[in-house]
N, CA, C and O of each residue as an XYZ file, in Angstrom:
268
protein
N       9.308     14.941     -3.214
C       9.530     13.987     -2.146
C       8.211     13.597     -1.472
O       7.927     12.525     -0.938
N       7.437     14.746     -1.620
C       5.937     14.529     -0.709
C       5.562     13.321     -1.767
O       5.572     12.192     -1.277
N       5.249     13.430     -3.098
C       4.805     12.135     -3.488
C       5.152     10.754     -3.353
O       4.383      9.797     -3.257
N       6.286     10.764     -3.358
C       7.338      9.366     -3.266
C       6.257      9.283     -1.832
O       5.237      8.598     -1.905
N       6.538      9.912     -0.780
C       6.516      9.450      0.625
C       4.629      8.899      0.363
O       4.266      7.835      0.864
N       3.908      9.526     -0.220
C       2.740      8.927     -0.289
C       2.476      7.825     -1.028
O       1.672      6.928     -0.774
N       3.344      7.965     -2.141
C       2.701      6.423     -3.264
C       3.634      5.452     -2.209
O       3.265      4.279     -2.228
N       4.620      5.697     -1.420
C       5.404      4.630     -0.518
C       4.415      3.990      0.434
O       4.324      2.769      0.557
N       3.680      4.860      1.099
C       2.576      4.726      2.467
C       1.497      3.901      1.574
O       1.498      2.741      1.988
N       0.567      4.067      0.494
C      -0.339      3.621      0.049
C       0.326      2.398     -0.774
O      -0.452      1.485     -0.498
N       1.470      1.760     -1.759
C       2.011      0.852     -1.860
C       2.397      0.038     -0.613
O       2.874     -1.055     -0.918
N       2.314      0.297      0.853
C       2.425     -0.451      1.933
C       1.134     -0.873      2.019
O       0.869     -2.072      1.924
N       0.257     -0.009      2.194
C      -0.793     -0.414      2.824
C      -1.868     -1.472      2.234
O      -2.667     -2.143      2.887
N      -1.615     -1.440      0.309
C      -2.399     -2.549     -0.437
C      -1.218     -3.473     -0.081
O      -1.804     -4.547      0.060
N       0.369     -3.764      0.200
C       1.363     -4.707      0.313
C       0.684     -5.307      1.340
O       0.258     -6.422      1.036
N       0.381     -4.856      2.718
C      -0.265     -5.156      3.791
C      -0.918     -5.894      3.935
O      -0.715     -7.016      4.398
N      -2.282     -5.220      3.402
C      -3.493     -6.108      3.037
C      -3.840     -7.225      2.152
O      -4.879     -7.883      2.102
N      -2.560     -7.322      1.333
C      -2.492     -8.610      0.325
C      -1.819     -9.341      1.479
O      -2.617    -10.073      2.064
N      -0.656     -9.357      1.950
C       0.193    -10.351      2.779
C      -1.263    -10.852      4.114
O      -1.486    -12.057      4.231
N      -1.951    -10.029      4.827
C      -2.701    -10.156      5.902
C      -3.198    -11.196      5.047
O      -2.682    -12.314      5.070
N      -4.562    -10.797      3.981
C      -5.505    -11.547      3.624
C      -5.263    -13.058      3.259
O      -6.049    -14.000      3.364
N      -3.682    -13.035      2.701
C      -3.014    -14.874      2.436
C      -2.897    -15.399      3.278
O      -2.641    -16.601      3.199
N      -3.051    -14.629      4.772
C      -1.888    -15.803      6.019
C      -3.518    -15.493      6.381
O      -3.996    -16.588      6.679
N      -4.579    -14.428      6.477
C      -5.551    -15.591      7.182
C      -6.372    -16.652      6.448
O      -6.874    -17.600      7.051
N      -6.503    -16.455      5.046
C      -6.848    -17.325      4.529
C      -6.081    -19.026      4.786
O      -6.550    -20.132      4.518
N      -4.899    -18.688      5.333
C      -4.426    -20.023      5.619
C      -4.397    -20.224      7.032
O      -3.775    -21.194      7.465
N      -4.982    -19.444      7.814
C      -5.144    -19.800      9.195
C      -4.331    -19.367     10.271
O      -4.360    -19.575     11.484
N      -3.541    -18.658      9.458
C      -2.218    -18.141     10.536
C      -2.403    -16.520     10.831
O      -1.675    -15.683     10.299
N      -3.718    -16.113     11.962
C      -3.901    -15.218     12.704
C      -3.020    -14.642     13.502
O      -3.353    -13.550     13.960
N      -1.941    -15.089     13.810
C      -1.077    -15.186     15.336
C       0.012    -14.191     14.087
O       0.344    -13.027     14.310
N       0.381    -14.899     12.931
C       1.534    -14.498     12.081
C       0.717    -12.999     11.432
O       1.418    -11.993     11.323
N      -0.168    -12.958     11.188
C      -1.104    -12.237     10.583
C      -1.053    -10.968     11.624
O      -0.667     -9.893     11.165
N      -1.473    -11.059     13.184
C      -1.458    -10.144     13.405
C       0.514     -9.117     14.014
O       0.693     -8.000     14.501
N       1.341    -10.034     13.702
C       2.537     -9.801     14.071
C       3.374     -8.969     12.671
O       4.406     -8.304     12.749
N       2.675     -9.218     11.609
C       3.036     -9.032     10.231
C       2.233     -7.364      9.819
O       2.814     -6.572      9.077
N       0.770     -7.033     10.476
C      -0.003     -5.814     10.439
C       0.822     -4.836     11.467
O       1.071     -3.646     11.271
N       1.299     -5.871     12.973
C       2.099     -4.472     13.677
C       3.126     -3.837     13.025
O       3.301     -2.632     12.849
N       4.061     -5.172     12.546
C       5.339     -4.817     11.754
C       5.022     -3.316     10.854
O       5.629     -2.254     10.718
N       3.716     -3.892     10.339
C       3.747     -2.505      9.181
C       3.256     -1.361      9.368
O       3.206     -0.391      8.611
N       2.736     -1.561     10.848
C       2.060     -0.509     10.996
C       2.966      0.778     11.591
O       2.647      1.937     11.855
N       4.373     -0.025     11.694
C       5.345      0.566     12.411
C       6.274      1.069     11.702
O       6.935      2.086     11.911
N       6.319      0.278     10.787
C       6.928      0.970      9.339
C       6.036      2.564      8.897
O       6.505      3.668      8.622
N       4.549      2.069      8.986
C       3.763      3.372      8.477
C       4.235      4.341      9.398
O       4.846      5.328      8.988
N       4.012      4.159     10.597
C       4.342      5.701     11.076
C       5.378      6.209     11.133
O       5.592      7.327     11.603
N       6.473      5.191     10.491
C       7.737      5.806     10.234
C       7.338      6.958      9.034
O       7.399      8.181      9.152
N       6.877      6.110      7.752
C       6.610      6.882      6.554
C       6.043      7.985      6.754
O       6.250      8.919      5.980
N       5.113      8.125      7.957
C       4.291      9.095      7.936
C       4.689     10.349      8.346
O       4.351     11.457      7.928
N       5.949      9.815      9.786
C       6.822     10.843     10.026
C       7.473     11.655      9.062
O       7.563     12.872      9.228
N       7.898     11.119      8.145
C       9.167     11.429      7.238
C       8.316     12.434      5.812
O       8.859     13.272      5.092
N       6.855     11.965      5.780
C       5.821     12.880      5.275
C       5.860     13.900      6.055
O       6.685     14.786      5.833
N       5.236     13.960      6.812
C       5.077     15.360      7.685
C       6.339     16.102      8.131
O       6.556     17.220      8.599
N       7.061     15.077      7.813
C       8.433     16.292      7.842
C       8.608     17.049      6.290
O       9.037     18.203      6.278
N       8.332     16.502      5.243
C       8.389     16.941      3.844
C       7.440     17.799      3.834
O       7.652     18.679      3.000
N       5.933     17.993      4.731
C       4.957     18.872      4.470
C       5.163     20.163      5.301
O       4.563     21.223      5.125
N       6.247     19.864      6.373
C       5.895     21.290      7.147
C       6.433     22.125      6.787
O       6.053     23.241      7.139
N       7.873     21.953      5.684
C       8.114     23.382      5.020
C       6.913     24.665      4.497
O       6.798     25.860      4.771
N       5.951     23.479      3.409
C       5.179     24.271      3.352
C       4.107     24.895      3.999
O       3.552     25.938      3.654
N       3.848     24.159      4.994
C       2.989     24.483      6.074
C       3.242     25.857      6.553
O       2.455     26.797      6.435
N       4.669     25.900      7.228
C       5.191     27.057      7.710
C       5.039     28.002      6.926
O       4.580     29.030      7.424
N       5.430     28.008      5.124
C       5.226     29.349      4.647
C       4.239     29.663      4.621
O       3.930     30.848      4.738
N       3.253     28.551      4.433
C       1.671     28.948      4.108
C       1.416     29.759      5.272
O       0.663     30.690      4.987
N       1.781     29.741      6.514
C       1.518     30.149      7.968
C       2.052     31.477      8.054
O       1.502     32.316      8.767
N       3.137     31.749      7.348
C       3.707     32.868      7.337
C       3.019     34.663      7.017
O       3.204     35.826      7.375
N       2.023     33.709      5.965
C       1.508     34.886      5.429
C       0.970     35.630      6.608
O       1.225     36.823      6.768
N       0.146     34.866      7.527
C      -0.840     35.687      8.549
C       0.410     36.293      9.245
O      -0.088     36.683     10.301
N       1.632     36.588      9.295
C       2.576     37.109     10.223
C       3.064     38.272      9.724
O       3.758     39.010     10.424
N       2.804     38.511      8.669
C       3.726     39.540      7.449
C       1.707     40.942      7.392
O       1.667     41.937      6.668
């Protein structure tokens, strides 16, 4: 799942930067920057939903110093 959630985040982020770079090449800054929040809001969704897939292992890794 950790991978999905990363090739998802990095397939946004070149999606991103292709959609940004067309609308300013055509002049539409205003749409451009309403289209980077959109995704940027999406990302920290993804990112959440990563770091929820990573802290299982986090925790065991953490475990050891407790044992």
């Amino acid at each position: 799942m950790i991978l999905i959630w990363l090739l998802a985040i990095m397939m946004l982020t070149v999606l991103t930067k292709w959609i940004t770079n067309h609308l300013l090449k055509k002049q539409s800054v205003f749409i451009a920057q309403i289209v980077v929040t959109i995704f940027c809001i999406i990302q920290f969704v993804f990112v959440y939903f990563l770091v929820k897939a990573l802290m299982n292992y986090i925790v065991q890794g953490l475990n050891v110093f407790y044992h």
